[in-house]
C-alpha positions in Angstrom: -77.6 87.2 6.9 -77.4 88.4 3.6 -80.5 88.2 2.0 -81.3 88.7 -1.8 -84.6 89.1 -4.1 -85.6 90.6 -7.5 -88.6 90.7 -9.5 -88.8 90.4 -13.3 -89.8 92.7 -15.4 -93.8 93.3 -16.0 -94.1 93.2 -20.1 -92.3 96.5 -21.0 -93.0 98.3 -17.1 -90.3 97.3 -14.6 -91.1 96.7 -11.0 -90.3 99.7 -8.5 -88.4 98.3 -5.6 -86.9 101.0 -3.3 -85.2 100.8 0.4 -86.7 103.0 2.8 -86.4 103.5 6.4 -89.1 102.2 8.9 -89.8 101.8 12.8 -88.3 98.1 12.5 -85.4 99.0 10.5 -85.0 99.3 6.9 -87.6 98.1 4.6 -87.7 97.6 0.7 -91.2 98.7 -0.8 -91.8 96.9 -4.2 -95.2 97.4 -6.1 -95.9 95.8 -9.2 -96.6 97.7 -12.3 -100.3 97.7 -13.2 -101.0 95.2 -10.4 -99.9 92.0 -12.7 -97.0 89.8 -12.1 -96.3 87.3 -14.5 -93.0 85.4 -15.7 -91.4 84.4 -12.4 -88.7 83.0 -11.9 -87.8 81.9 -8.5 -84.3 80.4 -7.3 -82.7 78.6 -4.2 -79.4 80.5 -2.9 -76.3 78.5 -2.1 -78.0 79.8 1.7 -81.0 78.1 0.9 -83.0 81.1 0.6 -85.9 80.9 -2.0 -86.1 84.1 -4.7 -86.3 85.3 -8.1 -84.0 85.1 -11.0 -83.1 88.1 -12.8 -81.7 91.7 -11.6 -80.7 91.2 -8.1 -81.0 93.7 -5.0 -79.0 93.0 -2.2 -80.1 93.8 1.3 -77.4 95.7 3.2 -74.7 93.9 5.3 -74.8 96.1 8.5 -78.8 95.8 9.3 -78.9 93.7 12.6 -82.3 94.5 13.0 -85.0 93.0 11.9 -86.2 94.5 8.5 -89.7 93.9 7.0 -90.9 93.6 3.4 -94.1 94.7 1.9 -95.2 93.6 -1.6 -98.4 94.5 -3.3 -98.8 91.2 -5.7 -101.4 89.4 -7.0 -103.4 86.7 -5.1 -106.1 84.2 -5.9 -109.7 86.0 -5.8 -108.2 89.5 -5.6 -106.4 91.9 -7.5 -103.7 92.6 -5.7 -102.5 91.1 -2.1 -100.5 93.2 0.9 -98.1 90.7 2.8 -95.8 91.9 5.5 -92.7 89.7 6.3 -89.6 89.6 8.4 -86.1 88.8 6.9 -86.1 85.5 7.6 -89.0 85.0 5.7 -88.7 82.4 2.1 -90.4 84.1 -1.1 -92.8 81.2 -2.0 -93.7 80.3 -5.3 -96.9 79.7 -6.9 -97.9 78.6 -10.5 -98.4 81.7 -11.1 -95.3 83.8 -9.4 -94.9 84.3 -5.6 -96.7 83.3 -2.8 -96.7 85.3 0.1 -97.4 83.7 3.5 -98.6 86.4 6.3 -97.6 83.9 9.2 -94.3 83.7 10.9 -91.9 81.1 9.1 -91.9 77.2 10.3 -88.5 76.7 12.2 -86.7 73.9 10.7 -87.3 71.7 13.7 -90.6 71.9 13.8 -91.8 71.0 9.9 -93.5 67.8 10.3 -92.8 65.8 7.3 -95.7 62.5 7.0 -95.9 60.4 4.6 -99.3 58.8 3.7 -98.3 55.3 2.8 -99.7 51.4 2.3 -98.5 49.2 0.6 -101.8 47.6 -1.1 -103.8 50.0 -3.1 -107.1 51.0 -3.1 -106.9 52.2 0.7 -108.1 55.8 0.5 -104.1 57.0 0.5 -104.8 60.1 -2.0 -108.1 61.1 -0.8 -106.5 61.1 2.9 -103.7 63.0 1.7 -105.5 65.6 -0.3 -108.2 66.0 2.2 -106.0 66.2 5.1 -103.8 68.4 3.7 -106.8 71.5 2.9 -107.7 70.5 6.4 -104.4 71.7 7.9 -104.4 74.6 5.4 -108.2 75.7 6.7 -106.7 75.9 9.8 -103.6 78.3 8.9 -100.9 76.0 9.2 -98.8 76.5 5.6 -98.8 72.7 4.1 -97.0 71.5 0.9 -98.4 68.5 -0.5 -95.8 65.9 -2.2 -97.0 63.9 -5.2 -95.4 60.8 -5.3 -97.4 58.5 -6.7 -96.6 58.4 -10.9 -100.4 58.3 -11.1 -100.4 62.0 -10.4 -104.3 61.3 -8.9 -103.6 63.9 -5.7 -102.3 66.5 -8.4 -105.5 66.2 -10.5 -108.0 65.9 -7.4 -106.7 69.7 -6.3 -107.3 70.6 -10.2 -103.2 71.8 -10.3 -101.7 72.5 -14.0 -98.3 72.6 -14.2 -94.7 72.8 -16.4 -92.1 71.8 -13.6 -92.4 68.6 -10.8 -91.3 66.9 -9.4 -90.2 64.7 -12.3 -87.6 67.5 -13.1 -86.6 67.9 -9.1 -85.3 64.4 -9.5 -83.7 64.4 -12.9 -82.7 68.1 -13.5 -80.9 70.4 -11.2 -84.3 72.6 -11.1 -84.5 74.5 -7.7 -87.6 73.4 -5.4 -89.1 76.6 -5.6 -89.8 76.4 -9.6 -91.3 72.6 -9.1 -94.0 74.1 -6.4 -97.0 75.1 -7.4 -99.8 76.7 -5.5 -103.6 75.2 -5.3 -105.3 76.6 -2.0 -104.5 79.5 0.3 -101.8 77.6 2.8 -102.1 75.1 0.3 -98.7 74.2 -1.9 -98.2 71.1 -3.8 -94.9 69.3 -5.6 -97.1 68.1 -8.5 -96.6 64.6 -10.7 -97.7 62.7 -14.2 -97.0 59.8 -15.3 -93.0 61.3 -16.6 -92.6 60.6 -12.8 -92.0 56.6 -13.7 -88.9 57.7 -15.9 -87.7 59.5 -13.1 -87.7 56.7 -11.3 -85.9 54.7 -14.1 -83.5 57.7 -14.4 -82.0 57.5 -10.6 -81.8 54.1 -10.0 -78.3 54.4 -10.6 -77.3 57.1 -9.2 -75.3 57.0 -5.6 -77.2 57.9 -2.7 -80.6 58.1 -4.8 -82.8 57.5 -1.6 -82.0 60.9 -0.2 -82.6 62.6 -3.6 -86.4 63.8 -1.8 -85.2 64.8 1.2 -81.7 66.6 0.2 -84.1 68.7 -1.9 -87.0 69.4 0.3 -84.5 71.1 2.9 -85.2 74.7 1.8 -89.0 74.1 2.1 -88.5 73.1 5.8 -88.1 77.0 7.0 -91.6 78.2 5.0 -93.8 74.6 6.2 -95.2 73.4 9.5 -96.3 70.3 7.2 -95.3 68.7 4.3 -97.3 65.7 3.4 -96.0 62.8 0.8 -98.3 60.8 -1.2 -97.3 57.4 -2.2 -97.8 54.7 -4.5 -99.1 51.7 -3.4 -95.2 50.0 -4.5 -92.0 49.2 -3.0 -89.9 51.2 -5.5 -87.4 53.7 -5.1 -89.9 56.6 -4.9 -91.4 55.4 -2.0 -87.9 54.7 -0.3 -87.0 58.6 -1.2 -90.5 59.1 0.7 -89.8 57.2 4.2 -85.8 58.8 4.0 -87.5 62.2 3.8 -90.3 61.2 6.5 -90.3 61.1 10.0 -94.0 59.9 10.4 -95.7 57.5 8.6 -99.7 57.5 8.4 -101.4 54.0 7.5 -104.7 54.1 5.8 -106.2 50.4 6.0 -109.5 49.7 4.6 -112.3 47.8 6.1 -110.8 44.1 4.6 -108.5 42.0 5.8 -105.7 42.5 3.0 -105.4 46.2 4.1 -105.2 45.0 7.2 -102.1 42.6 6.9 -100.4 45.3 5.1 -99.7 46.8 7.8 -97.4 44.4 8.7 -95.3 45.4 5.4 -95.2 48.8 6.0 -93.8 48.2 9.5 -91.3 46.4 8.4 -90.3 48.8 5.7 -89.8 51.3 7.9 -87.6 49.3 10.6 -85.7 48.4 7.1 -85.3 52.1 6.3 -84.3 53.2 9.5 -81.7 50.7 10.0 -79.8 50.8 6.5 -80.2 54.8 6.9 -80.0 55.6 10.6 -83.1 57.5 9.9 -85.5 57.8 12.3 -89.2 57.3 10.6 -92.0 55.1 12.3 -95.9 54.6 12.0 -97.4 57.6 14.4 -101.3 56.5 12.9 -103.1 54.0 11.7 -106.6 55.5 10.0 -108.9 53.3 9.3 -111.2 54.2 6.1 -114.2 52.7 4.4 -115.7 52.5 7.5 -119.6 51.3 7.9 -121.1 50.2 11.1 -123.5 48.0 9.5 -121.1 45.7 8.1 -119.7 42.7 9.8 -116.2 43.1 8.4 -115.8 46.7 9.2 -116.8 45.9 12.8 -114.0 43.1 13.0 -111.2 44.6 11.2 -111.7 47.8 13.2 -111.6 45.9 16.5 -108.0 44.1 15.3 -106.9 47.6 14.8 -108.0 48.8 18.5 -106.6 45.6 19.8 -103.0 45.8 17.7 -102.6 49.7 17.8 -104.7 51.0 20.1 -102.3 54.0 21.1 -101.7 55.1 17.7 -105.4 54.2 16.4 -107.2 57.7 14.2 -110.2 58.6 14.1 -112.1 56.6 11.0 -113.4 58.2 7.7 -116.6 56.1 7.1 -118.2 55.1 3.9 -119.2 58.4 1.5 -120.5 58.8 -1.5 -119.5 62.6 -1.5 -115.3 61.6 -1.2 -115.6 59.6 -4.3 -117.3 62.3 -6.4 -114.3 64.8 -5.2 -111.8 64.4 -7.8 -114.1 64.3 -11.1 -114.8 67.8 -9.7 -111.5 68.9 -8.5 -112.2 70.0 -5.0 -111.5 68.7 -1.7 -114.5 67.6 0.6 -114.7 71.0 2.2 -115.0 72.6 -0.8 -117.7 70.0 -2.5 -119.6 68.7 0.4 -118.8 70.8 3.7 -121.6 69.2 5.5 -121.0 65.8 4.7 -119.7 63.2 7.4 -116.5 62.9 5.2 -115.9 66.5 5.6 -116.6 65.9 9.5 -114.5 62.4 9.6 -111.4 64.1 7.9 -111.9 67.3 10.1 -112.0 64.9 13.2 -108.5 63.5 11.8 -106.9 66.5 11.4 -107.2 67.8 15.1 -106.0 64.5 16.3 -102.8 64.6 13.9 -102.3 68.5 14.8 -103.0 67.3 18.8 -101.1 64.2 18.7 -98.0 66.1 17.2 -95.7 66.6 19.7 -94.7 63.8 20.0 -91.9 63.2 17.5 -90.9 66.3 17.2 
C-alpha cells in the first residue's frame, strides 16, 4: 500500500521528518518545530487515505511489514501529544491540524453509521445526538458527529467554530478531512450554519444527489466505530442524504401523542428509502424522552411504545432541567452536570446502543 503524508511548514522552521529503522520495520519520526502546528492542510488520496497538502514523503514500496509512525503534535490540554500508529492508520484532522487517534483503526465493516431522526420537532433529537455521542467518546470508541440540521444547534451545543462544513462537502469538491473538525477527545464533528439550507437548494439538481453524504463519508469509515447524523425535523433532501448514508435509525419520541404518531412517518420513510435505493436502513431504537413518572401522559404514551416496539424499546431520558441549560453553556451533560439523572439516563442509553450493536452489523 502506498501510503503518503507531509506536514506544512511551522512559520519560517520546517518540520523534521526522517525514516529510520525500528523492531516493526521502518518508521518515519516527525517532530514539530517549537512544539506548534498550525496551517494544516489535510487531503483525501485517490486511495482514500486522509493527509496533508504540501511537500509530500512517500513511504517506500517494498515494506511488507508493518511500519509505525510517531508524531510529537499538539493536543487539547497539553503541549505536545505522542501517538503511535500502524500504516493503515488515517491522519485525522482537527480545527486546529491533525488529530491523532492511539486506538487501532475501525474496519470498514464495522463503522456504525445512526442517524438520529423524527420527523416532528421538538423531540430531544440534538440533545440525544450530542449527548450520546460524548458518551461513546468517554468510553474510547472514536465518534464523528454529522450536523445535519441547517439550524447548526448540535454544532453550537459542543461550542465548535469553524471555516469548512459540511455546506462546502456538498457544494465544493473540499475533501472530508478539511470539513472535520475536532470538539472532544474521540470526539469529531462535520459542523453546519444556516449556509447548509443553500446547500440544499444547490443539489437538488444534481443526479444522484441522495448519495452526495454517503459517497463522501467513505474515507471516514476506516478512522470511526460511530458516526452519528443529526437531522432536521423535515423531509427534504438533507435528510434523504442522511437515511442513504445510514444503516440505523434512532427515534426520539416525546412524552405526547404527536411524537408518538410520528413514528409511523419515519417508518415509512425508511421502507421508502430502502426500496427506491436498495439500501438497507431501518429503526434499531425507539428512545423515549421527556419522561416523568408523575404525569399521566408520559405513563400512557410510554406503555404504547412498550406495547408497539417492545424489542427495540431504549432506555428513557426523563425530564431535566440540567439537559436544557447544556447548550447556553456549550458542554454536554457530562461535562455540566455529571451527577445529574440526564447524565445517568443518556449513560444508560449508550451501553444499550453499544450492547445492542451487533446486530446489523
Amino acid at each position: 500500500m502506498e501510503w503518503n503524508a507531509a506536514f506544512h511548514q511551522i512559520g519560517d522552521e520546517p518540520t523534521d521528518c526522517r525514516w529510520r529503522r525500528s523492531s516493526a520495520g521502518f518508521a518515519r519520526s516527525c517532530q514539530i518545530a517549537g512544539g506548534v502546528q498550525r496551517g494544516c492542510s489535510p487531503t483525501v488520496s485517490a486511495q482514500g487515505h486522509v493527509a496533508p497538502r504540501e511537500k509530500e514523503l512517500t513511504r517506500p514500496k517494498d515494506l511488507n511489514r508493518r511500519t509505525s509512525l510517531r508524531c510529537s503534535l499538539p493536543h487539547r490540554g497539553s503541549s505536545t501529544r505522542v501517538a503511535t500508529i500502524n500504516s493503515t492508520t488515517e491522519l485525522l484532522p482537527t480545527c486546529g491540524g491533525i488529530h491523532l487517534h492511539e486506538h487501532p483503526v475501525a474496519h470498514l465493516n464495522m463503522t456504525r453509521i445512526i442517524a438520529i431522526f423524527n420527523e416532528k420537532g421538538g423531540t430531544a433529537k440534538t440533545t440525544t445526538t450530542v449527548n450520546l455521542a460524548h458518551a461513546l467518546a468517554r468510553t474510547g470508541k472514536r465518534v464523528l458527529l454529522v450536523d445535519l440540521d441547517p439550524q447548526g444547534n448540535a454544532t453550537h451545543h459542543l461550542g465548535v467554530h469553524f471555516e469548512r462544513g459540511i455546506y462546502h462537502l456538498f457544494t465544493s469538491e473540499e475533501a472530508l478531512a478539511i470539513c472535520i473538525c475536532g470538539a472532544r477527545k474521540n470526539l469529531d464533528v462535520l459542523p453546519a450554519n444556516v449556509n447548509l439550507f443553500a446547500a440544499a437548494l444547490a443539489i437538488q439538481a444534481l443526479p444522484g444527489r441522495e448519495f452526495i453524504l454517503r459517497d463522501k463519508l467513505q474515507p471516514a469509515l476506516t478512522i470511526y466505530d460511530f458516526v452519528l447524523i443529526d437531522c432536521a425535523p423535515s423531509l427534504s433532501t438533507l435528510t434523504h442524504n442522511a437515511l442513504a448514508a445510514a444503516h440505523e435509525v434512532i427515534v426520539p419520541v416525546a412524552m405526547d401523542y404527536l411524537s408518538h404518531a410520528a413514528i409511523k412517518g419515519v417508518e415509512r420513510t425508511t421502507s421508502m428509502i430502502s426500496r427506491a435505493f436498495n439500501h438497507d436502513v431501518q429503526i434499531t431504537g425507539i428512545v423515549p424522552t421527556f419522561f416523568h413518572s408523575g404525569l399521566t401522559a408520559s405513563r400512557e404514551i410510554l406503555a404504547l411504545l412498550q406495547e408497539d416496539w417492545r424489542e427495540k424499546l431504549l432506555p428513557a431520558i426523563r425530564v431535566c432541567s440540567k439537559l436544557r441549560e447544556t447548550p447556553k453553556h456549550q458542554k454536554t451533560i457530562f461535562e455540566y452536570a455529571p451527577g445529574s439523572r440526564g447524565a445517568a439516563d443518556y449513560e444508560a442509553l449508550t451501553q444499550a446502543i453499544i450492547k445492542n450493536g451487533g446486530d446489523h452489523q
